[in-house]
N, C-alpha and C positions, 0 to 999 in steps of 0.2 A: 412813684415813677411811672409814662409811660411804657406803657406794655410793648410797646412795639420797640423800644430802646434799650431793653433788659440784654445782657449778654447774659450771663448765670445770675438766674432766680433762684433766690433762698426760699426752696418749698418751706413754708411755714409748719411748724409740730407742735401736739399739745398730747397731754395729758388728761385733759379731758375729754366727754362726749361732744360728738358736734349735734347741733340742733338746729336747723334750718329746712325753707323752703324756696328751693329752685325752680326759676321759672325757664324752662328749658327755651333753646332756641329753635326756628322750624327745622323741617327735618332735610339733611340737604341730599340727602339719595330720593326725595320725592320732588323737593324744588327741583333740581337738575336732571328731569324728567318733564317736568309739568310744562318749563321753561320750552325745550323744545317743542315737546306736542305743541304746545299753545302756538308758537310759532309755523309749524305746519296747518295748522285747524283753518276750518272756514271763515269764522268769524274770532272779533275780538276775543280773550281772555281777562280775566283778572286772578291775578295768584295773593292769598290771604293769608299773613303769617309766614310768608315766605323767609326761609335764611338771608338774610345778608351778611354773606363770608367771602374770602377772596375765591374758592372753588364757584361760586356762584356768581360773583360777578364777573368770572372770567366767562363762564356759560352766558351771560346776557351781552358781554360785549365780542364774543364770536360770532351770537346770532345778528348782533347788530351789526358786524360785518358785512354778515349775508344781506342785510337789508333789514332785516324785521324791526317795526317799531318799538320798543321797551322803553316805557316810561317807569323809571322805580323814584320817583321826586318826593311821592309822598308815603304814606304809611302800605297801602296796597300795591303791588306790581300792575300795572296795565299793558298789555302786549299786543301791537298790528301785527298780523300776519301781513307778509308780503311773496311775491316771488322771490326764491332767492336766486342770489347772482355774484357773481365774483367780475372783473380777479376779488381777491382780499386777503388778508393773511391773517392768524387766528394763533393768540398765544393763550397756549395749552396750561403756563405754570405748571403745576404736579398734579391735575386735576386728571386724575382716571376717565369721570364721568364727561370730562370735557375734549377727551383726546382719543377715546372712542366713539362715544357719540356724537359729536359733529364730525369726528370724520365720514362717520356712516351717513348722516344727513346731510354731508357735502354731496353727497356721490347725488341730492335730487338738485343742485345747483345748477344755473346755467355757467360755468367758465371756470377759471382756474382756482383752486384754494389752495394757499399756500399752511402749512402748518408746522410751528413749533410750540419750546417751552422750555423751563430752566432745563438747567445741566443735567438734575437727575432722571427728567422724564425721559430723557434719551435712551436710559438706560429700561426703561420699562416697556415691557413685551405687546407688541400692533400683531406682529404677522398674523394670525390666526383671523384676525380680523379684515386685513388687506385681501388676505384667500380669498375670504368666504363673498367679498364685494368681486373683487375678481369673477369672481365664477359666474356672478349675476353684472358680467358687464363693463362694473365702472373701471375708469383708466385709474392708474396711478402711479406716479413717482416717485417709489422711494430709495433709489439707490442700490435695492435689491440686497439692503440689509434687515427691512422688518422692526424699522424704532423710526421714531422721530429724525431730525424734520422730513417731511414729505409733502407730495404735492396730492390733491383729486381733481383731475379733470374731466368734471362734469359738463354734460349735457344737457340739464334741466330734467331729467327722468331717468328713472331705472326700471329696465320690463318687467323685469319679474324673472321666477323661475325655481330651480331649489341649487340650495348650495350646501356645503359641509364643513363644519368650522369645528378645532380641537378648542373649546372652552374650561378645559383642566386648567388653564392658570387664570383665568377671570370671566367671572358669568357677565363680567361687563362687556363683551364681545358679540354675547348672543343677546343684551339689550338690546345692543347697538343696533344689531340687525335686524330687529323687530320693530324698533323707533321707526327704522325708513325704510321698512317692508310696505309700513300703514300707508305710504302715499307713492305707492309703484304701481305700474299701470295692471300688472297683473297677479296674482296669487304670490306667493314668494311663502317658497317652503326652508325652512333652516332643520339642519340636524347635527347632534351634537357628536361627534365621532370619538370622544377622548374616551379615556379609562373611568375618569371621576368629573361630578359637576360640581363645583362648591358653590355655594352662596345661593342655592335655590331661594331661596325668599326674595333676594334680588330680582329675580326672573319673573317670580309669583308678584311682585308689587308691578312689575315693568308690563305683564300680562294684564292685570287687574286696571292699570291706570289707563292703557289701551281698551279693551273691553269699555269701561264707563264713559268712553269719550265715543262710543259708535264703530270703535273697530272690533271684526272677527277675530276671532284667535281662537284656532283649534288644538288641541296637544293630539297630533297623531299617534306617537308613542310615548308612553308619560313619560315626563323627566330626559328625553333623547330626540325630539323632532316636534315643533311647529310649525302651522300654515298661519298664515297672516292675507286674510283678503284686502285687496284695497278699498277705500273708503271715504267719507268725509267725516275730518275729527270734528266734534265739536270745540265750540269757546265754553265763554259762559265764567260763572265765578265757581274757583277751587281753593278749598281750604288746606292748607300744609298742616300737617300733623305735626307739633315737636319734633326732636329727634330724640328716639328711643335710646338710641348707641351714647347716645352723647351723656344719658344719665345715669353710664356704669361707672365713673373716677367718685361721683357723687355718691352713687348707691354704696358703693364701696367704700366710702369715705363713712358711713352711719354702719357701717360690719366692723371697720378695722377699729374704730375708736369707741364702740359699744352707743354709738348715737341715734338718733334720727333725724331723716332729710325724707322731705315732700315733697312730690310733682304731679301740682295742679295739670287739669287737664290730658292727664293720663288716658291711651285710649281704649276699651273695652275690646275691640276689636280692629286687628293692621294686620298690613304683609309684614312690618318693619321685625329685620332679625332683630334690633333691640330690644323688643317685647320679653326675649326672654332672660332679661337683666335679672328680674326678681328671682324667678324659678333658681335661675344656676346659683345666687346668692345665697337661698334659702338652702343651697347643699351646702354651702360652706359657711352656715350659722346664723345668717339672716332669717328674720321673720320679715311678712309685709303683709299687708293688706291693698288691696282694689277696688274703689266704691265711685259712687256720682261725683267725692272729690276728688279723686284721683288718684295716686299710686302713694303709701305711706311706706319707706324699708326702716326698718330697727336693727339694730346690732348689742352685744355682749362685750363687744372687745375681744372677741374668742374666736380666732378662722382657723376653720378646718381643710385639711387638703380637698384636690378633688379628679378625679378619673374622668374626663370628659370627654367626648369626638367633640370639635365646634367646626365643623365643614362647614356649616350652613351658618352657623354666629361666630366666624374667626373674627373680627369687627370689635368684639370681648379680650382678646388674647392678651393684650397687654395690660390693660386691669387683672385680669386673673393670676396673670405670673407674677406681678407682684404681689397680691394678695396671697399665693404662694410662698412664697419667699418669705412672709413672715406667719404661716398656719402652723398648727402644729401637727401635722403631718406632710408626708410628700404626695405631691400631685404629678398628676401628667395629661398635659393638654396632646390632644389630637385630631389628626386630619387636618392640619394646617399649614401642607408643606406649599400652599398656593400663594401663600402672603410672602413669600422670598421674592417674590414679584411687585407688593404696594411700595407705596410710597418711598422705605428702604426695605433692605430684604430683613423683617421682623423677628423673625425669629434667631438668626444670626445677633442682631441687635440687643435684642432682651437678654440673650446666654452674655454675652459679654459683658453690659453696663451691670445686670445684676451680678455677676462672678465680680468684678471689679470693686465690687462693693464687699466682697467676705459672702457672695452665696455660692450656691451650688447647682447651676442648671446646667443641664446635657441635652446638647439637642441631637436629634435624627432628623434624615430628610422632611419629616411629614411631623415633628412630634417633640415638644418639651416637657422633659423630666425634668421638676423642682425636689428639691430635698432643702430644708426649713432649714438655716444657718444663722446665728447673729450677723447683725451687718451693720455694715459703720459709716459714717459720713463720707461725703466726696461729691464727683460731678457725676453725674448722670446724663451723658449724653441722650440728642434727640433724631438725630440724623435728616431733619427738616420733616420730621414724620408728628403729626398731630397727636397722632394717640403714644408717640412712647411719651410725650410731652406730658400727656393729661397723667400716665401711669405714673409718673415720677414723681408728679405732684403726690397722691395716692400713698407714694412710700414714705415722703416726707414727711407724711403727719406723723407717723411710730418711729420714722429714723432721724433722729435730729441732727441736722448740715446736711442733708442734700443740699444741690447747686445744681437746679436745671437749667442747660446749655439750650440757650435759643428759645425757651417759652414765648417768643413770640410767631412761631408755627403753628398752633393753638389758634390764632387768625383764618388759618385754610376752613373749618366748620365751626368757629365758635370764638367771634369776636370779645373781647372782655372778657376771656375764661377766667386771669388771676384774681377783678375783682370779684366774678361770683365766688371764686375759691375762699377767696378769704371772706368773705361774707358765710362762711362756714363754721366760722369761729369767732365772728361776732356776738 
């Protein structure tokens, strides 16, 4: 059956080990990155390995909105930087990185950008990010509610200056502002005002990807305020790394069933918080290895609970609760009361499909308690969220009748997920 037709997918389950080798897709928190810079840079770009997901190509047809040339026809992306310019209108779907960051890179626009996205992005949290443009300037319209849909009415530049943004519900705020700091006429200092910053790796890859293209980026105070000089990006050809994140349902899939699964091209060294896939599995039973080929994980069939903060890897959280859910001990993930803000509020989500199943998870603001329960067939809702989708598959192989609702969400960073899944148990 087409993937994109499925109402409730029958997660496949075995009894046996799995043994396979995944070949991951790029990584789409650096495509949707790359993608912009390239489009603000001096000269041409080419992006290599880049994701082709809907989050992604919603980012290439925003910027082609604005003007910028993208050619993705063949195997490489090729991208004209252009002036950009409006009107235009820019649909966001449930893309974070697409509904922050070109809103922030609308504000170097000359003219109006209009911007929306499905039903649920409405519901997910701009304001912090609207302030912090505010303060350096740019106009915008949004009703003076702080969500979607909204207007930026740009000028074709932003001066500069410093501004203040609370990024406790998404480091994606403080990308944003760093993406279109790099071509403001002047300095542009951001400081983090909140209590907590989650997802620094986020930040740390969004710094590093700037740096390598010729922009300044200073940390005045570590982890709470950068300066961003203006600059000229460069082009030129960029390689996409896999995506890390993406090979935790898999990793996890060689823990829970006592298997192994490979991924070629593993990198030695990334920002990317899914790097630390292996580490946190290796708490809860996995072994792996890391070499010139790539990332090898093994499993026992044995999961152990685990104590975790993931502030910085929340991106994990729905693989690990369910890998909870059937360990044999109780775990408790932490510092992830930031994700009641992605795609659905997650952790609300996970306590409910897996309780609905005969488990036992309790959540707090900031924090889920698993306690190890049997648990039984049913549906396992996804709420249009990617990763409860990937998690569900994940339980299916020890729970036999899961019925994942909507696996075709699974499309936003990882088109053909069910056949590589089942190419797990071939």
């Amino acid at each position: 059956m087409n993937e994109t037709t499925l109402e409730h997918w029958a997660a496949p389950s075995t009894k046996r080990p799995v043994d396979a080798t995944i070949e991951l897709p790029g990584s789409k928190s650096i495509t949707n990155r790359a993608l912009p810079l390239a489009a603000l840079a001096n000269e041409p770009s080419i992006l290599r390995r880049a994701l082709r997901s809907r989050d992604t190509d919603l980012m290439a047809g925003g910027l082609r909105a604005l003007g910028v040339g993208i050619d993705d026809s063949g195997v490489d992306w090729h991208i004209a930087p252009a002036r950009l310019r409006g009107p235009a209108s820019i649909d966001c779907g449930l893309a974070g990185t697409v509904m922050r960051f070109l809103v922030a890179v609308s504000a170097l626009a000359d003219g109006e950008i209009s911007f929306d996205g499905d039903p649920v992005a409405r519901t997910r949290p701009m304001r912090p990010l609207l302030d912090g443009l505010r303060q350096l300037g740019v106009r915008i319209d949004d009703g003076g509610h702080g969500f979607l849909p909204l207007r930026v009415i740009g000028t074709g530049h932003v001066s500069g200056g410093r501004c203040e943004i609370d990024a406790s519900t998404s480091s994606q705020f403080l990308s944003a502002m760093l993406l279109a700091a790099a071509r403001a006429d002047g300095d542009v200092v951001v400081e983090h005002v909140g209590a907590s910053l989650p997802s620094m790796p986020h930040i740390e890859m969004t710094v590093a990807m700037l740096r390598e293209r010729g922009i300044k980026v200073d940390a005045e105070t570590a982890g709470r305020s950068w300066c961003v000089g203006p600059g000229s990006i460069s082009g030129g050809a960029i390689d996409i790394e896999p995506d890390l994140s993406n090979a935790a349902p898999f990793a996890a899939a060689a823990l829970a069933t006592g298997g192994v699964v490979r991924f070629p091209r593993w990198p030695v060294a990334t920002t990317q918080p899914g790097a630390a896939v292996p580490a946190v599995l290796e708490r809860m039973g996995a072994s792996y290895t890391l070499d010139d080929n790539g990332l090898t994980v093994r499993g026992t069939g044995i999961v152990h609970g685990i104590d975790i903060n993931l502030r910085d890897t929340s991106e994990l959280t729905p693989t690990l609760a369910v890998l909870a859910a059937i360990a044999d001990s109780p775990s408790t993930l932490s510092g992830i009361g930031h994700m009641r803000g992605h795609e659905t509020d997650r952790l609300a989500a996970l306590t409910r499909e897996i309780n609905d199943l005969g488990g036992d998870v309790t959540e707090t603001e900031d924090s889920l308690t698993i306690r190890p329960k049997p648990l039984s067939a049913g549906v396992f809702h996804t709420y249009a969220d990617h990763r409860i989708a990937t998690s569900a598959a994940v339980l299916g192989l020890v729970v036999p009748g899961i019925l994942v609702e909507n696996i075709a969400t699974t499309a936003k960073t990882m088109p053909g997920f069910t056949d590589m899944w089942n190419a797990l148990l071939t």
